[in-house]
TIZA-192791 format. One record per residue (C-alpha): residue number from 0; residue in three letters; z, x, y. Coordinates in nm, 2 decimals. Layout:
residues N
- NUM_ALA_Z_X_Y
...
END
This chain:
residues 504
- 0_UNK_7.31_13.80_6.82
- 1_UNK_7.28_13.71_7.17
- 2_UNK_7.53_13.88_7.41
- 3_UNK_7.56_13.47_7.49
- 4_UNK_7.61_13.34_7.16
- 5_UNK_7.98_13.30_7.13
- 6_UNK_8.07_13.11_7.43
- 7_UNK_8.34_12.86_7.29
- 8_UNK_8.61_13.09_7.43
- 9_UNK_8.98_13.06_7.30
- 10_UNK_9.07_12.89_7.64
- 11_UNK_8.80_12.60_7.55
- 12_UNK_8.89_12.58_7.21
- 13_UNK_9.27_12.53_7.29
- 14_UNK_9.24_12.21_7.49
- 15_UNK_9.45_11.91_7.42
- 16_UNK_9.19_11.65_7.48
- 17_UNK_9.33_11.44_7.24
- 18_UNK_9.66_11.40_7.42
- 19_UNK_9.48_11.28_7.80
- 20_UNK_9.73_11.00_7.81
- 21_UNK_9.48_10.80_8.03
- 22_UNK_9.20_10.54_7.91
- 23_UNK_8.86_10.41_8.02
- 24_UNK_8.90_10.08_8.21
- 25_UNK_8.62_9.91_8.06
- 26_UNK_8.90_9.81_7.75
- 27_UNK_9.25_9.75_7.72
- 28_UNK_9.51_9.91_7.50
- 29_UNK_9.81_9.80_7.31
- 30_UNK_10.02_10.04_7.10
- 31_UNK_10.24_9.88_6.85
- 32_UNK_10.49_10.00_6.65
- 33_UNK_10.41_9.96_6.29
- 34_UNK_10.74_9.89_6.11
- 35_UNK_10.76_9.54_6.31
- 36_UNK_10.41_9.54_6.53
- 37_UNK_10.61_9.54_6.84
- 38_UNK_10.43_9.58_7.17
- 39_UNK_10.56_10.01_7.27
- 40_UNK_10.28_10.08_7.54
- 41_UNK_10.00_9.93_7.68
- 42_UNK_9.76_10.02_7.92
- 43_UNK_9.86_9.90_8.27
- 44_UNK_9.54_9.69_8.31
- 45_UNK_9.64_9.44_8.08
- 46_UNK_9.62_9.15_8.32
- 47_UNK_9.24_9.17_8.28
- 48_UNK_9.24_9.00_7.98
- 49_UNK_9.66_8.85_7.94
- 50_UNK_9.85_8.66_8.15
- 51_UNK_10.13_8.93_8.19
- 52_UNK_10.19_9.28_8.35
- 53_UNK_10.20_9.60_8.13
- 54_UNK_10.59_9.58_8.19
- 55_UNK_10.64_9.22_8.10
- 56_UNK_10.43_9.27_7.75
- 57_UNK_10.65_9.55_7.68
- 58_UNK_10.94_9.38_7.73
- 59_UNK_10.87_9.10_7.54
- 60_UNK_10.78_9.32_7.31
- 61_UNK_10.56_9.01_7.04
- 62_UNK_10.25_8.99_7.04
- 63_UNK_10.14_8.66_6.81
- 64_UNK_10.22_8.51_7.14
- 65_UNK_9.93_8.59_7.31
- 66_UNK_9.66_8.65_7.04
- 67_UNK_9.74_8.32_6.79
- 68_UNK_9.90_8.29_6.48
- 69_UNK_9.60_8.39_6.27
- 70_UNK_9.51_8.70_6.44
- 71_UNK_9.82_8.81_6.40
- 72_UNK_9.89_8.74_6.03
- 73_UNK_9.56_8.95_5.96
- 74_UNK_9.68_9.18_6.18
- 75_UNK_10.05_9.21_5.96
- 76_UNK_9.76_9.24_5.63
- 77_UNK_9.57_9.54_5.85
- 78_UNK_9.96_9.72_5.89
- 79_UNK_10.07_9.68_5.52
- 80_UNK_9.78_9.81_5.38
- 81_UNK_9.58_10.13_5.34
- 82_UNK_9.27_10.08_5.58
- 83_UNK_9.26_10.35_5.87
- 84_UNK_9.09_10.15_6.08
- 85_UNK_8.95_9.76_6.11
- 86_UNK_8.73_9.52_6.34
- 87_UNK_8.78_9.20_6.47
- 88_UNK_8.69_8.92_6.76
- 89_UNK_9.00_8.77_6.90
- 90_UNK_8.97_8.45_7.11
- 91_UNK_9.20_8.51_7.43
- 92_UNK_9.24_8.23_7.71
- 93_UNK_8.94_8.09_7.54
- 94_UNK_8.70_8.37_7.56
- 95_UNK_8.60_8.65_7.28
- 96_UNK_8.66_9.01_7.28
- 97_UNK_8.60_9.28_7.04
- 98_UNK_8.90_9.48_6.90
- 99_UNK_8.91_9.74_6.71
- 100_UNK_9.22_9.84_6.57
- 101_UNK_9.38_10.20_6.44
- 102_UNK_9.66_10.31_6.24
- 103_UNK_9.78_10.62_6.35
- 104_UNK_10.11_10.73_6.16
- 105_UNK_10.36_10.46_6.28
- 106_UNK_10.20_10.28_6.51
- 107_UNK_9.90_10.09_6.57
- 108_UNK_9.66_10.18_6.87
- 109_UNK_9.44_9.82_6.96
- 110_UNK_9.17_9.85_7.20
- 111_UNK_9.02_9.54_7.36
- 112_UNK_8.67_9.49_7.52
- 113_UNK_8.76_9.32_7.85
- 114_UNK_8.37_9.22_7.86
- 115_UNK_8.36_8.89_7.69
- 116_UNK_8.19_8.91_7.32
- 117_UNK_7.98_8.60_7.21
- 118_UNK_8.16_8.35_6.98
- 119_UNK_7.88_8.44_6.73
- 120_UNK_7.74_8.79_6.71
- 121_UNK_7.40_8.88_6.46
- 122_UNK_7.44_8.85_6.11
- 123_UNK_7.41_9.19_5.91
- 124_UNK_7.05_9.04_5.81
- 125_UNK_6.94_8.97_6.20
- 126_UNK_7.05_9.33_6.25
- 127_UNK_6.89_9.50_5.94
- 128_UNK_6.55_9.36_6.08
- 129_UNK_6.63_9.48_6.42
- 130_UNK_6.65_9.83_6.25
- 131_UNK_6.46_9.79_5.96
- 132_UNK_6.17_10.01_6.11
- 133_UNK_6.36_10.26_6.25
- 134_UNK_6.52_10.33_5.96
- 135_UNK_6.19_10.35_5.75
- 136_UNK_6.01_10.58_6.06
- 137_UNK_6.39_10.78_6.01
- 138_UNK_6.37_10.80_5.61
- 139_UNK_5.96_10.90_5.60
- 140_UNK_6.04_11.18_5.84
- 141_UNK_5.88_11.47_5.64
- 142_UNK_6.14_11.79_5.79
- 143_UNK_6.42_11.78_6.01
- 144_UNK_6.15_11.87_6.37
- 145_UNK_6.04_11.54_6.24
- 146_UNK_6.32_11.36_6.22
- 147_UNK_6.48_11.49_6.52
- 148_UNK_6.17_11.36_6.75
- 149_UNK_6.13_11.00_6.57
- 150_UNK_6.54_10.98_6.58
- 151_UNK_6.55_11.05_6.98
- 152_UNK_6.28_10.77_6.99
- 153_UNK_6.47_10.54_6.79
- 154_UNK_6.81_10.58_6.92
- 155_UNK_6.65_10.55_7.25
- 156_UNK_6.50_10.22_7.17
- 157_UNK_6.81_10.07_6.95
- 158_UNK_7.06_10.15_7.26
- 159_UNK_6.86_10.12_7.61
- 160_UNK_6.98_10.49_7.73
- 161_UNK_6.75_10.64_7.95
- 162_UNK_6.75_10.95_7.79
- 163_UNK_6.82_11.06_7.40
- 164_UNK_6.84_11.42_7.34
- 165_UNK_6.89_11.55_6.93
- 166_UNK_7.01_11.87_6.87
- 167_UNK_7.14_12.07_6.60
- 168_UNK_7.47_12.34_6.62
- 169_UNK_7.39_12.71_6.51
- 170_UNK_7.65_12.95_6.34
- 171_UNK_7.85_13.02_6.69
- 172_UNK_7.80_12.65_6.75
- 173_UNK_7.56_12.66_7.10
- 174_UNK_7.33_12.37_7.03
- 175_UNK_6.95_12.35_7.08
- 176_UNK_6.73_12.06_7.16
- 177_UNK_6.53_11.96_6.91
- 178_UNK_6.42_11.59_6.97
- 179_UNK_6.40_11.45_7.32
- 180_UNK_6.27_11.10_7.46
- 181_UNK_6.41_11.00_7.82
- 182_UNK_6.25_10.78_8.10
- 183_UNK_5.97_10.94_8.38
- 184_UNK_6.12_11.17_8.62
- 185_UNK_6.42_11.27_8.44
- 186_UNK_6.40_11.67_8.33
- 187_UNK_6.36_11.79_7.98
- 188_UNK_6.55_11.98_7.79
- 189_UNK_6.32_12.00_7.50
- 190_UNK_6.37_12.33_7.31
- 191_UNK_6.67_12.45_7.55
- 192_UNK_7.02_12.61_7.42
- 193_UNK_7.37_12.51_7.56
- 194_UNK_7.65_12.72_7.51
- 195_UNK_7.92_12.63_7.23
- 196_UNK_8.17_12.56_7.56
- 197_UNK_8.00_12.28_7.64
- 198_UNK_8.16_12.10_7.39
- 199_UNK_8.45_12.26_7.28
- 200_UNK_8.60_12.32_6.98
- 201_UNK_8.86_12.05_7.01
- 202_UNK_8.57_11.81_7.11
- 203_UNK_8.36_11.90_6.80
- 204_UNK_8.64_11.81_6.55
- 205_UNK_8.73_11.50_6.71
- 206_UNK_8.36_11.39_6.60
- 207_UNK_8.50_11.41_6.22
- 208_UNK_8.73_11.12_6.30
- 209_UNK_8.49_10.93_6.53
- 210_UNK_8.11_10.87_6.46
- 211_UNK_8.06_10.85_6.82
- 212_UNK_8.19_10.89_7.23
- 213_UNK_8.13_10.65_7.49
- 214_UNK_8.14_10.72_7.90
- 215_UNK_8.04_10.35_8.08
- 216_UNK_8.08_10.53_8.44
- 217_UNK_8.18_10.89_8.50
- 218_UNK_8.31_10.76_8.80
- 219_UNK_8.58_10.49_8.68
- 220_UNK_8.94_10.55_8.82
- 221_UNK_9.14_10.62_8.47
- 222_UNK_9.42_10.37_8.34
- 223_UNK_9.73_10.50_8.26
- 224_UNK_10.00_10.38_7.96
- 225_UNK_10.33_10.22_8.04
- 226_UNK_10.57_10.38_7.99
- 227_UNK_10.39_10.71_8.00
- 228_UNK_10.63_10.84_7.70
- 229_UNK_10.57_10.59_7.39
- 230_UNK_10.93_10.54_7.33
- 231_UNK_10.88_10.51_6.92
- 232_UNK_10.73_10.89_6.92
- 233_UNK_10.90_10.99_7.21
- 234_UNK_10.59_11.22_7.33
- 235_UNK_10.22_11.14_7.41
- 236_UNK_10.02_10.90_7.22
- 237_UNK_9.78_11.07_7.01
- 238_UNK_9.39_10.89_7.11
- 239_UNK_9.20_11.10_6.93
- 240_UNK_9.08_10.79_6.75
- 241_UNK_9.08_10.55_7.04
- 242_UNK_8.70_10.50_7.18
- 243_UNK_8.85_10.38_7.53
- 244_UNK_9.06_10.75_7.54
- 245_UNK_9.06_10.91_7.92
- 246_UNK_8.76_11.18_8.00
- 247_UNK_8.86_11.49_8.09
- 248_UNK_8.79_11.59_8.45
- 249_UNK_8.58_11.93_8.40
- 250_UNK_8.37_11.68_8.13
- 251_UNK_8.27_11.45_8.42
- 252_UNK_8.18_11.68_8.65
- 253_UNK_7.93_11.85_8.39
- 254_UNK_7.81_11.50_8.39
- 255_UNK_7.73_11.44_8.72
- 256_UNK_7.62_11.79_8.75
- 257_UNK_7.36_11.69_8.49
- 258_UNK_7.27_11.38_8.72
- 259_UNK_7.44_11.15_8.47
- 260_UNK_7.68_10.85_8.49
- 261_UNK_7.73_10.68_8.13
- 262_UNK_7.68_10.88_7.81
- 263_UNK_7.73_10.86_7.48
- 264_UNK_7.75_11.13_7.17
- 265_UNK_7.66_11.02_6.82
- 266_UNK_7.76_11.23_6.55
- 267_UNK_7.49_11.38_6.30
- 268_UNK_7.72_11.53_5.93
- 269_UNK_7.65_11.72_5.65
- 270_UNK_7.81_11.84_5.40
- 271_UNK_8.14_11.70_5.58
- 272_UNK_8.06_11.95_5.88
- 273_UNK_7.96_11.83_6.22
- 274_UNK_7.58_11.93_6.16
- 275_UNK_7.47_11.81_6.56
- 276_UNK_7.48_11.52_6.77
- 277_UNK_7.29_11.26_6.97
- 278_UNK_7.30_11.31_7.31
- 279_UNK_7.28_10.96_7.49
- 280_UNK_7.24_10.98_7.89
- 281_UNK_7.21_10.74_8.13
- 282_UNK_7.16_10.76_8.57
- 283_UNK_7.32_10.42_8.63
- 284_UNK_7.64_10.29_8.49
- 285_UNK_7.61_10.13_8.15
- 286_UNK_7.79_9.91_7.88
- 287_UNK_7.80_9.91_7.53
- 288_UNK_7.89_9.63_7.34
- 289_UNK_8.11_9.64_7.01
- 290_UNK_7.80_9.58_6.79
- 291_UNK_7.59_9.82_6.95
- 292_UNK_7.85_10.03_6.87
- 293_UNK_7.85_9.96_6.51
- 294_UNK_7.50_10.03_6.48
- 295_UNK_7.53_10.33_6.62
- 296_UNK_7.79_10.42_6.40
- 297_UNK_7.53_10.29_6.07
- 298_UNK_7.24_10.50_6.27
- 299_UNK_7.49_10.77_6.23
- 300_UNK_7.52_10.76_5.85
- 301_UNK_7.16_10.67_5.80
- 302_UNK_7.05_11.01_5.98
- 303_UNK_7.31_11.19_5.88
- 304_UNK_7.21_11.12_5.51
- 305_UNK_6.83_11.21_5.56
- 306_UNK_6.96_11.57_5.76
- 307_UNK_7.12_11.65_5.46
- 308_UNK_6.87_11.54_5.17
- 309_UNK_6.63_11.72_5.36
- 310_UNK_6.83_12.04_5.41
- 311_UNK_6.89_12.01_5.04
- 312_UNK_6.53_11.97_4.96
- 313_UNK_6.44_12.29_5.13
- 314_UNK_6.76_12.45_4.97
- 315_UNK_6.63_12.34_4.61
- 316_UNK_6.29_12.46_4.70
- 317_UNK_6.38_12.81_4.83
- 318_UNK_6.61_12.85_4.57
- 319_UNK_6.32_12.79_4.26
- 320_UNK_6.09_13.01_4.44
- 321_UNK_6.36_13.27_4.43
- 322_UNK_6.45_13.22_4.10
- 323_UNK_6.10_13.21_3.96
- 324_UNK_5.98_13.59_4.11
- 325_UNK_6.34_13.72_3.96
- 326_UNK_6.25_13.52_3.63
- 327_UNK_5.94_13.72_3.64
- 328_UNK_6.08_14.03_3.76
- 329_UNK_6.33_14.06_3.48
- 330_UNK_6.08_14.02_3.24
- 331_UNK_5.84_14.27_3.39
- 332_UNK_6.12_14.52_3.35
- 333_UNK_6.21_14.43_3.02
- 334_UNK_5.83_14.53_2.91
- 335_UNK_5.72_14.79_3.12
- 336_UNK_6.07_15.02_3.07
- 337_UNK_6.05_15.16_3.42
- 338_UNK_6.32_14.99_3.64
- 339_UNK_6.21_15.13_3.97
- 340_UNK_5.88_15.16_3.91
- 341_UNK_5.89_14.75_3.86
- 342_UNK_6.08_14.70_4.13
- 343_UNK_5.86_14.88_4.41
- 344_UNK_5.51_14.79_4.26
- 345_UNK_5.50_14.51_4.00
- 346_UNK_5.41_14.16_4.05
- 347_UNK_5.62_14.03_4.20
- 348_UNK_5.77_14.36_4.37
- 349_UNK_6.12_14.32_4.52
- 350_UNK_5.97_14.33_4.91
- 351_UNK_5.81_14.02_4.81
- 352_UNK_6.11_13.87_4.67
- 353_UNK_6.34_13.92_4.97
- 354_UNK_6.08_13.86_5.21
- 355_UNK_6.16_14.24_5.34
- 356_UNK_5.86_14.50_5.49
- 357_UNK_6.05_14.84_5.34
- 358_UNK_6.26_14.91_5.03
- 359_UNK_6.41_15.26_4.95
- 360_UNK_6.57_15.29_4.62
- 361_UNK_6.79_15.57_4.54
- 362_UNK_6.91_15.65_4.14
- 363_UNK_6.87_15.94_3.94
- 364_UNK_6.88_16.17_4.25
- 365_UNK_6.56_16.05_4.34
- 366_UNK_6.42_15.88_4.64
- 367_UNK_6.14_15.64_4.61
- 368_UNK_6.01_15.39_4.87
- 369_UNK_5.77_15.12_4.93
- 370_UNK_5.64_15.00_5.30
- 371_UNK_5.80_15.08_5.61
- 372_UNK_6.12_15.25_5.62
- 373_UNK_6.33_15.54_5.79
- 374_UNK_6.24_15.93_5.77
- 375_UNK_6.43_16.16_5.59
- 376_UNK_6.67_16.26_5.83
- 377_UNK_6.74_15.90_5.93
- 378_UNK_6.78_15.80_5.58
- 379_UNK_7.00_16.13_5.48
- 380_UNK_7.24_16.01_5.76
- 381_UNK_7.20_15.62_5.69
- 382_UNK_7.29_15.72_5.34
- 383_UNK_7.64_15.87_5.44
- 384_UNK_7.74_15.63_5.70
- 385_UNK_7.70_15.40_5.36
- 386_UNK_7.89_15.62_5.17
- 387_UNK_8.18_15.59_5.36
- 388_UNK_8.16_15.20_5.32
- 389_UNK_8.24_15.24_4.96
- 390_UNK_8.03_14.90_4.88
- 391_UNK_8.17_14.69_4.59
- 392_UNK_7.91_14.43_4.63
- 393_UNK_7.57_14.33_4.85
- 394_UNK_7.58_14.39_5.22
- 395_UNK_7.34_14.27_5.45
- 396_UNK_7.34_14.28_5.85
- 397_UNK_7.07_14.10_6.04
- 398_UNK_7.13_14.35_6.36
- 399_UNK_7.22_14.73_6.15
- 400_UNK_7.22_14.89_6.52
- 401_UNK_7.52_14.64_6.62
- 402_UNK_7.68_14.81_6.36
- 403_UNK_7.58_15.17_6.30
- 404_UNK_7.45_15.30_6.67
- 405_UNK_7.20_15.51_6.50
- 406_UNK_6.97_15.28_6.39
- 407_UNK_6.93_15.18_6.74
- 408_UNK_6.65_15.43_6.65
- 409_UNK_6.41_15.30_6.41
- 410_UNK_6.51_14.94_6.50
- 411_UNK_6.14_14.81_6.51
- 412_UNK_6.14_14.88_6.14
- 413_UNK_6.49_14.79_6.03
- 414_UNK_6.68_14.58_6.29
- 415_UNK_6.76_14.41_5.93
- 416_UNK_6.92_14.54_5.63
- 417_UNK_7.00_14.45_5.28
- 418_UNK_7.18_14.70_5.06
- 419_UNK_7.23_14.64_4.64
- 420_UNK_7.46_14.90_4.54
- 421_UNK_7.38_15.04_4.19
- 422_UNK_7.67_15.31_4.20
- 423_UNK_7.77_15.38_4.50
- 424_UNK_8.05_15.62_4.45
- 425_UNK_7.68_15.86_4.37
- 426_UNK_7.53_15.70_4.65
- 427_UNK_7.25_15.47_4.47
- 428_UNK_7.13_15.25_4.65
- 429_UNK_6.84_14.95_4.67
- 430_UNK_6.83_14.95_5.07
- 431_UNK_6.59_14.65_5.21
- 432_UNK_6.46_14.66_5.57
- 433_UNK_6.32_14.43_5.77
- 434_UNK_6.19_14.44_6.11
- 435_UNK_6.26_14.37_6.51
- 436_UNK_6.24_14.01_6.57
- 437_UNK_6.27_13.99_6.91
- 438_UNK_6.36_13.61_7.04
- 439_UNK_6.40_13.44_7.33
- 440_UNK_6.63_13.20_7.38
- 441_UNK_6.58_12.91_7.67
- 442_UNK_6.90_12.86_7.79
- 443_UNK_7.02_12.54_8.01
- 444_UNK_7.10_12.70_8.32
- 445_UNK_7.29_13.08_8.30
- 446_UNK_7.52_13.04_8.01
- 447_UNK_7.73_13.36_8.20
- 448_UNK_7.81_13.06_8.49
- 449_UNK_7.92_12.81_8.18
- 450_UNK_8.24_12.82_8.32
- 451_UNK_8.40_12.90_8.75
- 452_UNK_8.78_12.93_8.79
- 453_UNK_8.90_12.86_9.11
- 454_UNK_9.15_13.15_9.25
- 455_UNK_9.47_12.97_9.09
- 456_UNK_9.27_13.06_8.75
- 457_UNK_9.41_12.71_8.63
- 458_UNK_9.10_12.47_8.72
- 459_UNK_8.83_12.55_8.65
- 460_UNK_8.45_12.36_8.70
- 461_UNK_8.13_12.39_8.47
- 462_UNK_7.79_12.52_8.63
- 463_UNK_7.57_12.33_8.84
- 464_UNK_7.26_12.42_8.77
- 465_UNK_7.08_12.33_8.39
- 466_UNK_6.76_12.47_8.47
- 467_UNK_6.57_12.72_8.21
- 468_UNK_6.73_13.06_8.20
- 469_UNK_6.55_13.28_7.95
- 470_UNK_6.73_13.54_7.74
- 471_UNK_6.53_13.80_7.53
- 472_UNK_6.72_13.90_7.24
- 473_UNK_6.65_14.26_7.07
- 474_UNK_6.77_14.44_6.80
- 475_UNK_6.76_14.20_6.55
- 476_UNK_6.57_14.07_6.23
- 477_UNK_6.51_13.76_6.10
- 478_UNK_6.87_13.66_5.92
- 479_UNK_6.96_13.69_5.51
- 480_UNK_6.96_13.34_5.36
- 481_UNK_7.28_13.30_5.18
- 482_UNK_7.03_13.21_4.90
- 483_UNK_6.90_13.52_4.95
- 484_UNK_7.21_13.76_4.93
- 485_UNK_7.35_13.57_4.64
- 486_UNK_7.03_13.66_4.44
- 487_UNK_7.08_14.04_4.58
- 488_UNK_7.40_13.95_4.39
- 489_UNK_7.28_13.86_4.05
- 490_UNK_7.00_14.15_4.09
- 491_UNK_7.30_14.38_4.12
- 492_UNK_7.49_14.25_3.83
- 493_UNK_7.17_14.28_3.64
- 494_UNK_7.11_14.61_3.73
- 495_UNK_7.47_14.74_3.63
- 496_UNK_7.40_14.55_3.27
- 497_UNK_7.07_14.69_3.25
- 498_UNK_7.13_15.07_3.28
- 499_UNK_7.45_15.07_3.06
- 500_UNK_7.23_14.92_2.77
- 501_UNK_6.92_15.15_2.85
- 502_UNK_7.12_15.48_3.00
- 503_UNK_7.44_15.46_2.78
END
């Protein structure tokens, strides 16, 4: 693991970004109490679109006054029903906006374009052939490199950003470029990892509610509620599902660090997990209509979809090929009566079933081994620091040296290392080595700077730079699959069947 890999710190992953109390001023919001959908809070830039202050609104408190009798009543049908969340075009002072409106416990949160929407927006069949060939190009993508570079391409054409970056979260959540397509002049981050801080924890699971996040200008002077306190709650308004929701300030000055003024994040799922996210950026300030929007949100889906057939395909696939050597490994045991002799020489040999350059198995007080592996001595002491362990089931450790200092010394052979107990109160053992894999990682700018608190240790600023800083990781092997420890699994419970019935 990189000394760099677990930069979402607890301070990053504790902020309330949900609760910023401020909006975007390319919309308007109303907040509505649900029982009687009586105006409780609006933004205080309401006069861009009503005739009214935020105060007046409030205090009049009805709203079929200002957006007709038959927005309303579907509005009433939105409230009594079950629906989280709905669209619509309201015609205010005879012009169009989009809305889209949330329910959020008791209230309801509206957000209004002020840009004026045209009366009559594409039909779903004008926009299918808009996308239709992206989402062919999308769904012939043959792996996920694939897919990431024709989905940057796509996206880049379907929105107008200047830039579209795809990447893809590991385990610790830093996320690497894997698809890029961006204007000349602009600098690539092709193949470049940025610490989990970045986006925060808090940020990450607000892209389970919303498929996407939306900057027009990271310069725009936020809008704030009246009254600050929603009177209903008697506390903040929650905007976690409001696209219009106030950027926090440390977030727009990683922007402009990066040279960018409007962006937008698109969510990539699977397996209901925030899988990675399409990285929108653009130099000059930008707008984004309600049915760009949507498509986004279906371009969202549509990938999201292919990521995970795809990542289930090469699931399925690993999975047969492990299940077909230890089909054929059983049965080579079965008829030739030797258990380890199988295991270390027969075909297939457990080293080529767990993709592993050194086995050592220990039963019947005897050691035998196959490929590279420790000495004696290194072994003899490996053996007791596993003894102590008392192992109930598989362990496996991609770094053993992280973990037992020792093997610091014979890390080029076994930096990785799978152990299937047999008994291990006698200490036997099927231990699995593989080698060093040493990695380098290409950083966007010094993850160590991710982060400068001024003296008060209360602000705090991102790092200016994003330029390549190279890492070179040691002391580690290529990972265990979970595929591949949970067949080290049933190889141990055959193991334990297959010497009561031969040794009983």
């Amino acid at each position: 693991m990189s000394q760099f890999s677990k930069y979402d710190s607890e301070f990053c992953g504790n902020l309330p970004i949900h609760i910023i109390n401020t909006i975007q001023p390319y919309g308007v919001l109303l907040v509505l109490e649900k029982a009687n959908l009586r105006i409780s809070q609006t933004s205080e830039n309401v006069q861009s679109i009503f005739p009214d202050t935020a105060r007046d609104m409030v205090e009049k408190g009805t709203l079929d006054a200002y957006i007709g009798r038959q927005a309303f009543t579907d509005l009433e049908a939105f409230a009594a029903g079950t629906a989280q969340e709905t669209t619509a075009l309201w015609e205010l002072d005879g012009k169009h906006h989009h809305v889209i409106i949330h329910l959020v416990k008791d209230l309801v949160l509206i957000e209004i374009e002020i840009e004026e929407t045209p009366a009559r927006t594409s039909s779903f069949a004008d926009i299918y052939q808009q996308l239709k060939s992206s989402v062919t190009a999308i769904e012939n993508s043959k792996d996920v490199a694939e897919l990431c570079e024709v989905t940057a391409r796509e996206m880049k054409t379907i929105t107008g950003f200047d830039k579209v970056m795809v990447y893809s979260f590991d385990k610790d959540w830093n996320g690497k470029v894997l698809g890029e397509e961006m204007e000349p002049g602009m600098e690539s981050y092709m193949g470049f990892t940025f610490p989990a801080s970045d986006i925060p924890k808090p940020a990450r699971d607000l892209y389970l509610r919303n498929p996407y996040r939306f900057i027009t200008d990271r310069d725009f002077e936020p809008v704030k509620l009246y009254p600050v306190i929603n009177p209903v709650t008697r506390a903040f308004v929650d905007l976690s599902d409001c696209n219009l929701r106030g950027v926090a300030a440390v977030h727009l000055e990683y922007l402009k660090n990066m040279q960018v003024t409007a962006s937008m994040s698109v969510r990539i799922i699977k397996d209901n997990q925030l899988w990675g996210l399409m990285a929108c950026h653009h130099r000059t300030p930008k707008g984004l209509s309600g049915q760009i929007g949507s498509v986004c949100e279906l371009m969202s889906s549509v990938i999201s979809a292919k990521v995970g057939a795809l990542e289930h395909k090469s699931f399925h696939d690993l999975n047969q090929r492990l299940n077909d050597s230890y089909t054929k490994m059983i049965g080579n045991i079965y008829q030739d009566g030797n258990l380890v002799k199988t295991l270390l020489s027969g075909e297939p040999n457990i080293l080529e079933l767990f993709g592993a350059t050194g086995v050592v198995v220990v039963f019947r007080s005897e050691v035998q081994s196959a490929g590279d592996t420790p000495d004696r001595v290194q072994l003899e002491d490996l053996l007791l620091w596993l003894h102590l362990k008392e192992l109930r089931k598989v362990f496996s450790t991609d770094s053993l040296s992280r973990d037992y200092d020792i093997a610091a010394e014979y890390s080029g052979l076994g930096s990785g290392l799978l152990v299937i107990p047999i008994n291990a109160s006698k200490d036997e053992y099927i231990l699995l080595f593989r080698p060093e894999f040493v990695q380098t990682i290409k950083w966007g700018g010094n993850p160590e700077d991710r982060i400068r608190f001024e003296e008060n240790k209360q602000i705090y600023h991102p790092r200016h730079s994003f330029k390549l800083w190279q890492e070179n990781v040691n002391g580690f092997s290529q990972p265990w699959l979970k595929e591949e420890v949970l067949m080290a699994e049933n190889m141990r419970s055959f193991i334990f069947e297959h010497i009561a019935s031969t040794y009983a």
